[in-house]
mmCIF entry with sequence, helices, sheets and N, C-alpha, C, O atoms, coordinates in Angstrom:
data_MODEL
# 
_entry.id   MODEL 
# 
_entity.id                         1 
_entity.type                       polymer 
_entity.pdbx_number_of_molecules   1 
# 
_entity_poly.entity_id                      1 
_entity_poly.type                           'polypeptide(L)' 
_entity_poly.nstd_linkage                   no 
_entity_poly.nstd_monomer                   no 
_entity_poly.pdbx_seq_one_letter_code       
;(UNK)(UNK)(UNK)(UNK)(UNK)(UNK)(UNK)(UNK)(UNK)(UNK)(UNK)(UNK)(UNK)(UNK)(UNK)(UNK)
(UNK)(UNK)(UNK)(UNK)(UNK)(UNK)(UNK)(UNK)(UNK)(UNK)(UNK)(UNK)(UNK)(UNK)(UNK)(UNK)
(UNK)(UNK)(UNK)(UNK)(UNK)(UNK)(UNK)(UNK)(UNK)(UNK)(UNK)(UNK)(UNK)(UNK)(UNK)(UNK)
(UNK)(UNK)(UNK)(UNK)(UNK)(UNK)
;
_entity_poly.pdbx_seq_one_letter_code_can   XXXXXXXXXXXXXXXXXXXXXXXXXXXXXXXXXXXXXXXXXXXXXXXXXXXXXX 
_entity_poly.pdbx_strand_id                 A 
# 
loop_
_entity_poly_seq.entity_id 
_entity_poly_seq.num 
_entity_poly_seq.mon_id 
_entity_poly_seq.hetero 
1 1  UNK n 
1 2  UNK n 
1 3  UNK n 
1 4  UNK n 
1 5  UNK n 
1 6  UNK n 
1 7  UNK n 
1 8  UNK n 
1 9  UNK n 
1 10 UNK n 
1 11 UNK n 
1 12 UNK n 
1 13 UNK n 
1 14 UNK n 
1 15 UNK n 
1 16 UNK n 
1 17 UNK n 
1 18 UNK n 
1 19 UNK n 
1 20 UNK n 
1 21 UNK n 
1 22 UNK n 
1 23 UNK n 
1 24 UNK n 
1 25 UNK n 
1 26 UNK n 
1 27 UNK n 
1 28 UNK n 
1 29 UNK n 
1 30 UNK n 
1 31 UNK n 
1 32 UNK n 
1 33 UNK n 
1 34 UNK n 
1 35 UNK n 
1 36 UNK n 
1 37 UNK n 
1 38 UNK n 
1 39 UNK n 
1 40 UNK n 
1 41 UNK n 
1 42 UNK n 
1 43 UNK n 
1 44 UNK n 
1 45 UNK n 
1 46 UNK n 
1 47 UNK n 
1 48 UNK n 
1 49 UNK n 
1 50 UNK n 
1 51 UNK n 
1 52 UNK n 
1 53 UNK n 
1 54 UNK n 
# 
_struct_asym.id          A 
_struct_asym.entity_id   1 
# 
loop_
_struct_conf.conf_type_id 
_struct_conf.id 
_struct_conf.pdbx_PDB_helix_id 
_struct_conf.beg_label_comp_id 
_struct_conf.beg_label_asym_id 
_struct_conf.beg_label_seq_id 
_struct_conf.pdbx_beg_PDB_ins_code 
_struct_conf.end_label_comp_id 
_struct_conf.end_label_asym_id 
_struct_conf.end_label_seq_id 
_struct_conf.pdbx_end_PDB_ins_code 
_struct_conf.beg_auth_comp_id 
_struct_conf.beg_auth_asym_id 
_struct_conf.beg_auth_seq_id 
_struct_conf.end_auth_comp_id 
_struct_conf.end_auth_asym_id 
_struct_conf.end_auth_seq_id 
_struct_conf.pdbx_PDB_helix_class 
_struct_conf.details 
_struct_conf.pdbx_PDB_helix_length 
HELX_P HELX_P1 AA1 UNK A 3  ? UNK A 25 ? UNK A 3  UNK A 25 1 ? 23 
HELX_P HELX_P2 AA2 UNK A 32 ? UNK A 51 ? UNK A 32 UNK A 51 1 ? 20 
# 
_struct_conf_type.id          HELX_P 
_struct_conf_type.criteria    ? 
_struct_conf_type.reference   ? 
# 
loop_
_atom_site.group_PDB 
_atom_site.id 
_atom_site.type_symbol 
_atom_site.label_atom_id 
_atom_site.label_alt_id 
_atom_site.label_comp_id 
_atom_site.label_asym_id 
_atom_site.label_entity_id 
_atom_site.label_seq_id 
_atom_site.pdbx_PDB_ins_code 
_atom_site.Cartn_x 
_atom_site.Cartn_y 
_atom_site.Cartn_z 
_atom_site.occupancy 
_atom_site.B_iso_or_equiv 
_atom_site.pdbx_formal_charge 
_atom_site.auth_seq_id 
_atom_site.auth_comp_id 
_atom_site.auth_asym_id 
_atom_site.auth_atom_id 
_atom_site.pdbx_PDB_model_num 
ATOM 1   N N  . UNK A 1 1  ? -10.045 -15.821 -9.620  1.00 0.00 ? 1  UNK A N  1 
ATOM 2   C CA . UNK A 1 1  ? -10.422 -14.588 -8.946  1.00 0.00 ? 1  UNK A CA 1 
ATOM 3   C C  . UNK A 1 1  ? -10.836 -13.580 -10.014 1.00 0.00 ? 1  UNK A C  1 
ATOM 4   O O  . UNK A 1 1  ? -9.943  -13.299 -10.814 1.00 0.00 ? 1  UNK A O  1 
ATOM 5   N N  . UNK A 1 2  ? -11.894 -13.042 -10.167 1.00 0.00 ? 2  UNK A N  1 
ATOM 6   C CA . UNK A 1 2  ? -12.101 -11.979 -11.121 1.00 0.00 ? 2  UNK A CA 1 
ATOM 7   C C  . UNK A 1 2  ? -11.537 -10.651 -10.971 1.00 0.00 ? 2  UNK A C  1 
ATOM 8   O O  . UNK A 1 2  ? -10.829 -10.572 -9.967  1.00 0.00 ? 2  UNK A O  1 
ATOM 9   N N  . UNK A 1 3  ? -11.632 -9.485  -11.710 1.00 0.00 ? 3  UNK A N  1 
ATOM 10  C CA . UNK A 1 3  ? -10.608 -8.660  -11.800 1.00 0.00 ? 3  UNK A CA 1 
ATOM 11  C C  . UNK A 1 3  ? -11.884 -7.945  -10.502 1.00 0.00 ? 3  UNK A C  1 
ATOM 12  O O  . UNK A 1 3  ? -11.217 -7.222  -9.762  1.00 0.00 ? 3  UNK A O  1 
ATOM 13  N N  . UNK A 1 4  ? -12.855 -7.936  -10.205 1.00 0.00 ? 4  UNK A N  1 
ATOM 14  C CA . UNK A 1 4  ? -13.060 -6.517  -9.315  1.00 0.00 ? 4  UNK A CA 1 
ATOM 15  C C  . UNK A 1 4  ? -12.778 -7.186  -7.821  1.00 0.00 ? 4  UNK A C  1 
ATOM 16  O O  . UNK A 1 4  ? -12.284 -6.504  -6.923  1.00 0.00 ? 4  UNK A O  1 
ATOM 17  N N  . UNK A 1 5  ? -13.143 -8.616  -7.628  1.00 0.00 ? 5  UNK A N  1 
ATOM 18  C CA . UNK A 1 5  ? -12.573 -9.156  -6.332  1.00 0.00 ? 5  UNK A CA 1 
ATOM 19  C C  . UNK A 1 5  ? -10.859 -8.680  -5.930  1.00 0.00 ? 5  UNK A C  1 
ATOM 20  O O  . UNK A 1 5  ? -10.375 -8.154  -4.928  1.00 0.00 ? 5  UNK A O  1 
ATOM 21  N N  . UNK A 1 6  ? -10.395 -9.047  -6.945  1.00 0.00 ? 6  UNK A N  1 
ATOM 22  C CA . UNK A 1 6  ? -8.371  -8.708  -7.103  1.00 0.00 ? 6  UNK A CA 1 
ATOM 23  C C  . UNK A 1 6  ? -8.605  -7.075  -6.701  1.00 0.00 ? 6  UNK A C  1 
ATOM 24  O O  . UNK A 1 6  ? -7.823  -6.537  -5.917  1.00 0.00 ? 6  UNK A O  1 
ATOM 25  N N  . UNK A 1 7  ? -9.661  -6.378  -7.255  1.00 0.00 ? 7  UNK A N  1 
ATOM 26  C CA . UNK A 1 7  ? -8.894  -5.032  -6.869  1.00 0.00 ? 7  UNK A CA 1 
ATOM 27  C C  . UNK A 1 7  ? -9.683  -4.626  -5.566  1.00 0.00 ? 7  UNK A C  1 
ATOM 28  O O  . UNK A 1 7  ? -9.205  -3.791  -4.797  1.00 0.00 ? 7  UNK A O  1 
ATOM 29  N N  . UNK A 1 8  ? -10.659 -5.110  -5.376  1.00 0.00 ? 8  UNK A N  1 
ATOM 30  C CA . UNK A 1 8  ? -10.864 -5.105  -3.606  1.00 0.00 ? 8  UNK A CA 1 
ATOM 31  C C  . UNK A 1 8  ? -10.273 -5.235  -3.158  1.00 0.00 ? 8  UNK A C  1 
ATOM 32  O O  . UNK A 1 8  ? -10.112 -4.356  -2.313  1.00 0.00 ? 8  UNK A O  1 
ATOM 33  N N  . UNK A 1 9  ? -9.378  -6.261  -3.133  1.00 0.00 ? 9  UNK A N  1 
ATOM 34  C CA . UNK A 1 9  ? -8.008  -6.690  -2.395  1.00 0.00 ? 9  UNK A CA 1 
ATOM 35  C C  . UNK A 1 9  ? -6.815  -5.910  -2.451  1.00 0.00 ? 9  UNK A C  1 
ATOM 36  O O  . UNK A 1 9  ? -6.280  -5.492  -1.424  1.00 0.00 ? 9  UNK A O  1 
ATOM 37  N N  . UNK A 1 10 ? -6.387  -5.701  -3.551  1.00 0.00 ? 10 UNK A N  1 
ATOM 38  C CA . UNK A 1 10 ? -5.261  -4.604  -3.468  1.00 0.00 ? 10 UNK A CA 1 
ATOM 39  C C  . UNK A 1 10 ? -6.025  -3.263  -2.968  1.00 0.00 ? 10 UNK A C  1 
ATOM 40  O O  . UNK A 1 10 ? -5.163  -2.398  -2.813  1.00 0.00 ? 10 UNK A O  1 
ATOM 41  N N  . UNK A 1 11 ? -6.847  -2.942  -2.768  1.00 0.00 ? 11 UNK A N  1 
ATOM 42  C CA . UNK A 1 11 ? -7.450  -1.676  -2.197  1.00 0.00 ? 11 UNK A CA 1 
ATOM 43  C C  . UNK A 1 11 ? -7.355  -1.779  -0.467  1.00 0.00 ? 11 UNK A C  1 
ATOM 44  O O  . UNK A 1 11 ? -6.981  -0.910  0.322   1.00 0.00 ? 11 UNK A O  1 
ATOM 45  N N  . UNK A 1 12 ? -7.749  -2.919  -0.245  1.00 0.00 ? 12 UNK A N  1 
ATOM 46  C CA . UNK A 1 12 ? -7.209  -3.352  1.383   1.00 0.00 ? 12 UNK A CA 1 
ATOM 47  C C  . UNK A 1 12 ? -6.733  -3.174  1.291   1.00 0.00 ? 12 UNK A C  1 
ATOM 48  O O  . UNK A 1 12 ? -6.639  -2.022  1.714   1.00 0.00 ? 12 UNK A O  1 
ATOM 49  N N  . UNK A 1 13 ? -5.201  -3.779  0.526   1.00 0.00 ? 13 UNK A N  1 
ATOM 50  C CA . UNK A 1 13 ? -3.690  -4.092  0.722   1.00 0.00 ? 13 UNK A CA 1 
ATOM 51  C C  . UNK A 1 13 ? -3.293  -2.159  0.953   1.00 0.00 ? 13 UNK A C  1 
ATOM 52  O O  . UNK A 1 13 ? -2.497  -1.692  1.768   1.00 0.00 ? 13 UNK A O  1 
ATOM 53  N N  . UNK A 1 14 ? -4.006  -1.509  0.113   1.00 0.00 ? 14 UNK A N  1 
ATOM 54  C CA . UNK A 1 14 ? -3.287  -0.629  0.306   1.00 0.00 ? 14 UNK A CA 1 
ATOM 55  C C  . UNK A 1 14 ? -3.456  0.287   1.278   1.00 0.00 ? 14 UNK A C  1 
ATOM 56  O O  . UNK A 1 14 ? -2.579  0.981   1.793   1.00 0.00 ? 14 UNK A O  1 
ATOM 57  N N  . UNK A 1 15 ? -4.663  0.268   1.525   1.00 0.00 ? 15 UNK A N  1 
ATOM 58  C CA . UNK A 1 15 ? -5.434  0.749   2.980   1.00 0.00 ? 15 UNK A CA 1 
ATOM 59  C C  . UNK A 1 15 ? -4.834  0.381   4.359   1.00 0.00 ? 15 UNK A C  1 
ATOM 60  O O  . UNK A 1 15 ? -4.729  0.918   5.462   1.00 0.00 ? 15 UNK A O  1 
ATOM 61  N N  . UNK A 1 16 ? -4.548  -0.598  3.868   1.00 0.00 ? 16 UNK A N  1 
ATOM 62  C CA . UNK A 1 16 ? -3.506  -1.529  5.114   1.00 0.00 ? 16 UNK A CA 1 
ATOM 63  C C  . UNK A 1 16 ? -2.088  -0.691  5.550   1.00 0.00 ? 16 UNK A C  1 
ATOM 64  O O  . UNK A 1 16 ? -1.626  -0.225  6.591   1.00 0.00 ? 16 UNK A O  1 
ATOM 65  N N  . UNK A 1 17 ? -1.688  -0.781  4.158   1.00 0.00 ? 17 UNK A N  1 
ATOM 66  C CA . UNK A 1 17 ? -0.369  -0.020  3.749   1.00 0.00 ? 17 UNK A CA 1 
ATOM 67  C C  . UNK A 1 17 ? -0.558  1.071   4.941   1.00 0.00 ? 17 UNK A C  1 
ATOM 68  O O  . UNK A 1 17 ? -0.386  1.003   6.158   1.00 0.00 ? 17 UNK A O  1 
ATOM 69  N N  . UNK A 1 18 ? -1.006  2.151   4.028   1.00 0.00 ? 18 UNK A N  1 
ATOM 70  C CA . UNK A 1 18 ? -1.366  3.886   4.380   1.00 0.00 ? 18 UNK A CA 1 
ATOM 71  C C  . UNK A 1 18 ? -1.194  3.702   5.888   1.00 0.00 ? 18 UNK A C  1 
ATOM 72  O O  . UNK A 1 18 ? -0.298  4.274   6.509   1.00 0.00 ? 18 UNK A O  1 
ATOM 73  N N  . UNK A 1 19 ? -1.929  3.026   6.355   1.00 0.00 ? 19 UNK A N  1 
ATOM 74  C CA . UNK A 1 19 ? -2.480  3.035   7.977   1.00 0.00 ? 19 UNK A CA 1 
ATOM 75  C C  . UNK A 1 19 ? -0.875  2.852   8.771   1.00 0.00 ? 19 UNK A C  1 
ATOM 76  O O  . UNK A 1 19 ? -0.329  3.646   9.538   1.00 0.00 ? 19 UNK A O  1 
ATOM 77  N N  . UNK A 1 20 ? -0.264  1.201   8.158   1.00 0.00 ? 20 UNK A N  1 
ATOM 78  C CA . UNK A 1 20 ? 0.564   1.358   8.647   1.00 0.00 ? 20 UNK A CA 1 
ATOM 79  C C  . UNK A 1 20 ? 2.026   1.835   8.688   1.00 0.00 ? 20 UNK A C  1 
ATOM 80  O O  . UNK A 1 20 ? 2.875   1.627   9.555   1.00 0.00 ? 20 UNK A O  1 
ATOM 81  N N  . UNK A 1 21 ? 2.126   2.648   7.336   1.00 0.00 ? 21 UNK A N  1 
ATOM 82  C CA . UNK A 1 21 ? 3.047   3.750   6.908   1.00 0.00 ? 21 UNK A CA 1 
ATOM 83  C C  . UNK A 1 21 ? 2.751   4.875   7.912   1.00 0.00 ? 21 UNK A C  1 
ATOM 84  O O  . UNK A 1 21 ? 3.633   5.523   8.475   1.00 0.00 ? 21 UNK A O  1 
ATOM 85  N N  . UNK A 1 22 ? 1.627   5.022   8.059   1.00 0.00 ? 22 UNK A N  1 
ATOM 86  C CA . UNK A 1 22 ? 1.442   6.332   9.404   1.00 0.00 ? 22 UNK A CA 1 
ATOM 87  C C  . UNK A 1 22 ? 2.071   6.339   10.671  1.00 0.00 ? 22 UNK A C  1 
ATOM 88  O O  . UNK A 1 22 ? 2.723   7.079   11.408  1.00 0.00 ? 22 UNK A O  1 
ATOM 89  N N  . UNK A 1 23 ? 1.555   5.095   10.605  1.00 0.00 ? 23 UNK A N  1 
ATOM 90  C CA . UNK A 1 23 ? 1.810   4.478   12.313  1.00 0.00 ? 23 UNK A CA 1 
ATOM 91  C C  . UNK A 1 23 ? 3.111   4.680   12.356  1.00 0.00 ? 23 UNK A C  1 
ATOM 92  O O  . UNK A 1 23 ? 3.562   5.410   13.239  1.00 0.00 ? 23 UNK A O  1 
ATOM 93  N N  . UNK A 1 24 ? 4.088   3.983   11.272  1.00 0.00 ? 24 UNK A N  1 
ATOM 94  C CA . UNK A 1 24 ? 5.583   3.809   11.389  1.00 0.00 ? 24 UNK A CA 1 
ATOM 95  C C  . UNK A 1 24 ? 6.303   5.246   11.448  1.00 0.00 ? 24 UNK A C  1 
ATOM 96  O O  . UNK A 1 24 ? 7.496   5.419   11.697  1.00 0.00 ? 24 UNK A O  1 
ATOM 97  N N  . UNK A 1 25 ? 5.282   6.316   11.151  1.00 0.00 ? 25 UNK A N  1 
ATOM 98  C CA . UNK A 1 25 ? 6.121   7.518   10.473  1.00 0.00 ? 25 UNK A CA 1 
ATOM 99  C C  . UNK A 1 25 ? 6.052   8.210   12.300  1.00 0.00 ? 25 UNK A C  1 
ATOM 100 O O  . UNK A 1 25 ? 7.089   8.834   12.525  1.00 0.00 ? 25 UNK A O  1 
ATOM 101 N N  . UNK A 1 26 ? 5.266   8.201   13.294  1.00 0.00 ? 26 UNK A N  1 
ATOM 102 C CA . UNK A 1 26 ? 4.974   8.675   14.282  1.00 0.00 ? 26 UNK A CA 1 
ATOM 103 C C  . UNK A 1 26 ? 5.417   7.471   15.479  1.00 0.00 ? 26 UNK A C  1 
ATOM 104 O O  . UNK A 1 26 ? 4.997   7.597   16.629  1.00 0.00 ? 26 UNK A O  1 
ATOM 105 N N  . UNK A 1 27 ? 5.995   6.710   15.224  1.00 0.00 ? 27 UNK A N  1 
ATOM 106 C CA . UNK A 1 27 ? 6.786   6.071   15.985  1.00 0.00 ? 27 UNK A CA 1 
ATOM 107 C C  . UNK A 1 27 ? 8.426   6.536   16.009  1.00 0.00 ? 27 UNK A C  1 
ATOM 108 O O  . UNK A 1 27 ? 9.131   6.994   15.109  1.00 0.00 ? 27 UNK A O  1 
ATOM 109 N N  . UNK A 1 28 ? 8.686   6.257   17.251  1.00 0.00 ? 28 UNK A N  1 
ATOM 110 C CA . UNK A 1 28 ? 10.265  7.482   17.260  1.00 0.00 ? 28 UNK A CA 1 
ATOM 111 C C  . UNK A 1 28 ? 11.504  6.373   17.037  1.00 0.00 ? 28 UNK A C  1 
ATOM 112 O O  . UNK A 1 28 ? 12.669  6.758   17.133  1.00 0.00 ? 28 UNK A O  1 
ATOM 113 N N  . UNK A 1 29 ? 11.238  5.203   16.784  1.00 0.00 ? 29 UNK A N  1 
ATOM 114 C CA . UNK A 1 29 ? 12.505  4.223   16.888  1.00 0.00 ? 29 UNK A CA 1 
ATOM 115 C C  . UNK A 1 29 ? 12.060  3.687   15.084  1.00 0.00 ? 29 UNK A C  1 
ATOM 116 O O  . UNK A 1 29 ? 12.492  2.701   14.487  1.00 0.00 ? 29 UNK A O  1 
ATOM 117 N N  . UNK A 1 30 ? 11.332  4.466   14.715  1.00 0.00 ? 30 UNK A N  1 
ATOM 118 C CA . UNK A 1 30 ? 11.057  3.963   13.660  1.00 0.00 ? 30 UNK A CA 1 
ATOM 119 C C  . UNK A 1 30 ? 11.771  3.441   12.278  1.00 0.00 ? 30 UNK A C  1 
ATOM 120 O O  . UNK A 1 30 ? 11.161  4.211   11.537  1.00 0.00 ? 30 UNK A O  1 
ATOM 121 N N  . UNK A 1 31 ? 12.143  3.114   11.883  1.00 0.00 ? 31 UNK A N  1 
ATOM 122 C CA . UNK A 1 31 ? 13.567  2.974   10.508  1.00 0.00 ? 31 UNK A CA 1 
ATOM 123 C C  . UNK A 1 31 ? 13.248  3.350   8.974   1.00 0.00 ? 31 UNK A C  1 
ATOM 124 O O  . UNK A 1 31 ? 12.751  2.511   8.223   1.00 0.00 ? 31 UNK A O  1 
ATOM 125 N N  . UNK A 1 32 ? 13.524  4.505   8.598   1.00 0.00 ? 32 UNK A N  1 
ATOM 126 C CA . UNK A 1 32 ? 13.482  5.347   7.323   1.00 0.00 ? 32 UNK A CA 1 
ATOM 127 C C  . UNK A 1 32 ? 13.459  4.688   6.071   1.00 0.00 ? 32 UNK A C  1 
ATOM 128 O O  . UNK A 1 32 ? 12.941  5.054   5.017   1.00 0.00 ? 32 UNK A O  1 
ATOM 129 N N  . UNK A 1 33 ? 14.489  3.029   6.505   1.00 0.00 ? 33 UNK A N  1 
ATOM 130 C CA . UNK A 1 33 ? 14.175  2.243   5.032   1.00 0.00 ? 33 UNK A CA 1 
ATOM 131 C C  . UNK A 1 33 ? 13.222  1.440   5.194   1.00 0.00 ? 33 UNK A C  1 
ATOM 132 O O  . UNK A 1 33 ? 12.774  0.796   4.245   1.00 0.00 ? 33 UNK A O  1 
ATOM 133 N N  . UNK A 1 34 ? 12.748  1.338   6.420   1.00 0.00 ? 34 UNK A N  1 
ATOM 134 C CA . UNK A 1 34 ? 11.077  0.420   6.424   1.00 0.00 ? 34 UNK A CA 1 
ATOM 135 C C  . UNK A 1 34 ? 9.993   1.155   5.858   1.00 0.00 ? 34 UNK A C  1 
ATOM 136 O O  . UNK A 1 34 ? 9.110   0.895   5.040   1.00 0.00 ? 34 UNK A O  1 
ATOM 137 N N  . UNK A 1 35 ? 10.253  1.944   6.395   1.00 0.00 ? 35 UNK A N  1 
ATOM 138 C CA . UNK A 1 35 ? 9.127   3.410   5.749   1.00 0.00 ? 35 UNK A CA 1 
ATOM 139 C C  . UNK A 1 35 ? 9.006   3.418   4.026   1.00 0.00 ? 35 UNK A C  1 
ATOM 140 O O  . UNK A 1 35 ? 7.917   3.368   3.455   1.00 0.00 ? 35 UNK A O  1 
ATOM 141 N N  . UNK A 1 36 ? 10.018  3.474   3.477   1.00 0.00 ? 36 UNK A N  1 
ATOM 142 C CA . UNK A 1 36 ? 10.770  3.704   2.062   1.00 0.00 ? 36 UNK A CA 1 
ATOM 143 C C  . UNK A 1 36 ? 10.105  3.065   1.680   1.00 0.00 ? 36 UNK A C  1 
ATOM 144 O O  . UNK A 1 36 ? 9.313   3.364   0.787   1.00 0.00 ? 36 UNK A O  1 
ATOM 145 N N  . UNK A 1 37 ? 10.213  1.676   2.359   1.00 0.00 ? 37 UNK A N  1 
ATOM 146 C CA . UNK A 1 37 ? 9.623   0.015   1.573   1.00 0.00 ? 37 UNK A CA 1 
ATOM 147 C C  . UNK A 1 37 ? 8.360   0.032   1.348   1.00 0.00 ? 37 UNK A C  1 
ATOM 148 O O  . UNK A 1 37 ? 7.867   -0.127  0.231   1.00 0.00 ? 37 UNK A O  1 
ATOM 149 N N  . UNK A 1 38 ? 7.708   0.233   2.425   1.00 0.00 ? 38 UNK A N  1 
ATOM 150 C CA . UNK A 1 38 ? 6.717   0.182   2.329   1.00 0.00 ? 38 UNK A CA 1 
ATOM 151 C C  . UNK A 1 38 ? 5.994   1.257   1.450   1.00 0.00 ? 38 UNK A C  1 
ATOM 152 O O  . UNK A 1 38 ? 4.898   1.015   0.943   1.00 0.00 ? 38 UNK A O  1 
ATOM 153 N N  . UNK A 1 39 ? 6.668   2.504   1.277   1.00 0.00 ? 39 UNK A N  1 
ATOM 154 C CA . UNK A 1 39 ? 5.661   3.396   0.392   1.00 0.00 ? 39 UNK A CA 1 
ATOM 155 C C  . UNK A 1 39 ? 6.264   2.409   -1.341  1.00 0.00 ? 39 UNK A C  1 
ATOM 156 O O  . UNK A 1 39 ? 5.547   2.357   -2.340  1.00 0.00 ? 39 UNK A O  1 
ATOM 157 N N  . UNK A 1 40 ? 7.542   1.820   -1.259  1.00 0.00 ? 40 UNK A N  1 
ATOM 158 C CA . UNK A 1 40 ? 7.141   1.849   -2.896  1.00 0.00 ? 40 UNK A CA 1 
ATOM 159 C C  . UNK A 1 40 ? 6.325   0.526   -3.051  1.00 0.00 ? 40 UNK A C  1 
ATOM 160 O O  . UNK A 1 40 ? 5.898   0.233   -4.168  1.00 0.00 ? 40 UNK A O  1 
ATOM 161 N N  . UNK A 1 41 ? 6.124   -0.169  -2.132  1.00 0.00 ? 41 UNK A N  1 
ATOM 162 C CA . UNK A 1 41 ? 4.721   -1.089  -2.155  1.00 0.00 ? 41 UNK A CA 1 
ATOM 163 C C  . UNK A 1 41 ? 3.698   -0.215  -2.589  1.00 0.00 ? 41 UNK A C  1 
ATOM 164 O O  . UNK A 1 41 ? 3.101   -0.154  -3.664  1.00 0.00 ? 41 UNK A O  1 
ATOM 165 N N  . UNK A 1 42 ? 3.625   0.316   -1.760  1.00 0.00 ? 42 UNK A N  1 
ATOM 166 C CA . UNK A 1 42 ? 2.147   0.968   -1.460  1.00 0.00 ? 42 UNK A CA 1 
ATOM 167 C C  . UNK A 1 42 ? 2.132   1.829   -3.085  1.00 0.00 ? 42 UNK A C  1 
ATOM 168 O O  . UNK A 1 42 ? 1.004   1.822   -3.578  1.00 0.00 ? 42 UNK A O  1 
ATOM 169 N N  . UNK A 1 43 ? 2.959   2.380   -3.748  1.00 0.00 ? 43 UNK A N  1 
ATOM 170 C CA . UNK A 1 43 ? 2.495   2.892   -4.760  1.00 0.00 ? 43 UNK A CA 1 
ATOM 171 C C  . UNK A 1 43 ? 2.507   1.587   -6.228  1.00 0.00 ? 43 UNK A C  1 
ATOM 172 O O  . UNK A 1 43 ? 1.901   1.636   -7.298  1.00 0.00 ? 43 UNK A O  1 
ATOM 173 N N  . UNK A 1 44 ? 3.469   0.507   -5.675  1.00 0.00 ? 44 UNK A N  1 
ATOM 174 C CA . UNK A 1 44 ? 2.984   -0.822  -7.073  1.00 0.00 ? 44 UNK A CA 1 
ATOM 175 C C  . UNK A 1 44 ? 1.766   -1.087  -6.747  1.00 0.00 ? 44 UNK A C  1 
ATOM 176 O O  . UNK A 1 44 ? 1.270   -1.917  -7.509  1.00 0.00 ? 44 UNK A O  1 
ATOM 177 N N  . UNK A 1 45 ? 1.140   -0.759  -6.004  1.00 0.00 ? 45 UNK A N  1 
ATOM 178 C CA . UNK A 1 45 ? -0.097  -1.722  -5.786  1.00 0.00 ? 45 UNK A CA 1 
ATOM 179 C C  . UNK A 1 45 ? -0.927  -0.511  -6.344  1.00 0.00 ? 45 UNK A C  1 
ATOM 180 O O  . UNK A 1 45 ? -1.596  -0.899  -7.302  1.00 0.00 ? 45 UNK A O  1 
ATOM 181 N N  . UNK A 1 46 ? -1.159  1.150   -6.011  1.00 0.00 ? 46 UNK A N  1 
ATOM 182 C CA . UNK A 1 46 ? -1.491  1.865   -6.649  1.00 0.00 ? 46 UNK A CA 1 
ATOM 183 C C  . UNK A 1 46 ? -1.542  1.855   -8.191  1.00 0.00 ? 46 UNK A C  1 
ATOM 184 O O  . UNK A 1 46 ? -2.430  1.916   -9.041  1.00 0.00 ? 46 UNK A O  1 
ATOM 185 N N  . UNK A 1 47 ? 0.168   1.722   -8.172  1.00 0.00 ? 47 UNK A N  1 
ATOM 186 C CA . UNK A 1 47 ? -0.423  1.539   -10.360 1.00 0.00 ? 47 UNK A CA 1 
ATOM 187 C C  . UNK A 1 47 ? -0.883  0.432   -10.714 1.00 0.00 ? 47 UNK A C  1 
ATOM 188 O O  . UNK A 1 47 ? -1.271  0.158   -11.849 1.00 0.00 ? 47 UNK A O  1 
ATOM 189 N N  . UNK A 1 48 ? -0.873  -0.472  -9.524  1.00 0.00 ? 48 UNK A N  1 
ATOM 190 C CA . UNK A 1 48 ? -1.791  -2.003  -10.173 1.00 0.00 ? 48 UNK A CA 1 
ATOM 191 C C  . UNK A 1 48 ? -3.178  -1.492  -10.295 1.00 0.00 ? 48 UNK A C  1 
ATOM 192 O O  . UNK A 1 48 ? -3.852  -1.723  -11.299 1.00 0.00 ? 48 UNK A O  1 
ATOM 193 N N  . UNK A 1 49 ? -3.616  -0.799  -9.286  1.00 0.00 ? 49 UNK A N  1 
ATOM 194 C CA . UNK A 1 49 ? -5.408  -0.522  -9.192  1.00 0.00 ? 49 UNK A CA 1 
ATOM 195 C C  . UNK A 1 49 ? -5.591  -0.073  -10.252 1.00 0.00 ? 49 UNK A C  1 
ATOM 196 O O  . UNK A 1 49 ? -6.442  -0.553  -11.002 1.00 0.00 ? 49 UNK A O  1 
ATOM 197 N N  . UNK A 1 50 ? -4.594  1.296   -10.687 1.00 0.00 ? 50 UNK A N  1 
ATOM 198 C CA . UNK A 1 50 ? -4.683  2.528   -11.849 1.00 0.00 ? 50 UNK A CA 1 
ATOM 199 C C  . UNK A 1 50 ? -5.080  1.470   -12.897 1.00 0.00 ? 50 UNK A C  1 
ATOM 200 O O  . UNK A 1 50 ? -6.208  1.339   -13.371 1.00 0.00 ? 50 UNK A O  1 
ATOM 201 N N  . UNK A 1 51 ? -3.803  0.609   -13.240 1.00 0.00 ? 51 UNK A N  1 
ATOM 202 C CA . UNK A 1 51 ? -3.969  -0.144  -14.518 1.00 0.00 ? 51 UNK A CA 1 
ATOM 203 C C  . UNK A 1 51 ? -4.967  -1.118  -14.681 1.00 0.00 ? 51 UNK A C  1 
ATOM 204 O O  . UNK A 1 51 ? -5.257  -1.562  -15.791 1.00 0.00 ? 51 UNK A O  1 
ATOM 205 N N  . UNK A 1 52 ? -5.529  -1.489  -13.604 1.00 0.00 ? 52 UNK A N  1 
ATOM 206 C CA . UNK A 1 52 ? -7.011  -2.460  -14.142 1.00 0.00 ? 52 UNK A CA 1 
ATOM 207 C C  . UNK A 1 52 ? -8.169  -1.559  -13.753 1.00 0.00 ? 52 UNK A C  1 
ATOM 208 O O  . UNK A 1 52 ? -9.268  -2.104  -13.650 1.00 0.00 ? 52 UNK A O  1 
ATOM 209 N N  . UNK A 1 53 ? -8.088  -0.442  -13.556 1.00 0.00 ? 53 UNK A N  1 
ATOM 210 C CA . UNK A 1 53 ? -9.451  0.411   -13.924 1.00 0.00 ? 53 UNK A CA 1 
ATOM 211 C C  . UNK A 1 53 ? -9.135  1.082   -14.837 1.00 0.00 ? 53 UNK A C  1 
ATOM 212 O O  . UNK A 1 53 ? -9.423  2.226   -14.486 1.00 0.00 ? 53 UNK A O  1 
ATOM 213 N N  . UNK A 1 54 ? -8.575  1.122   -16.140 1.00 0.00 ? 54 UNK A N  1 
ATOM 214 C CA . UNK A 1 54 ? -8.565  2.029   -17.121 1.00 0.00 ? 54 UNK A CA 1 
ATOM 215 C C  . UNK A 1 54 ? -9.370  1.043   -18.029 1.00 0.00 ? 54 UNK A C  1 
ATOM 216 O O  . UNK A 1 54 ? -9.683  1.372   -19.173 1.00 0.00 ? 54 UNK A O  1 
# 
C-alpha cells in the first residue's frame, strides 16, 4: 500500500470516526466511555495523518 493510499484511508477512518462520535454524543442512552474511545482513536489516527505528512 503506498503512503498516500494509507492516508486516504485513515482520513475515512477518521471521517467515519467524527460522524459517528456525533451521532453517539446526541443519542440519550449513549455511554461516556464509548464516546472516550472513540475520540482517543480518532485522535491516533490524527497523529498518524500529522506524522506521514510532515
Amino acid at each position: 500500500m503506498s503512503v498516500s493510499s494509507h492516508l486516504e484511508e485513515l482520513k475515512r477512518k477518521h471521517e467515519a470516526l467524527s460522524d459517528k462520535v456525533e451521532a453517539e454524543q446526541r443519542s440519550p442512552g449513549s455511554s461516556d466511555l464509548d464516546i472516550a474511545e472513540m475520540k482517543k482513536e480518532k485522535l491516533r489516527i490524527k497523529e498518524e495523518i500529522e506524522r506521514l505528512t510532515v
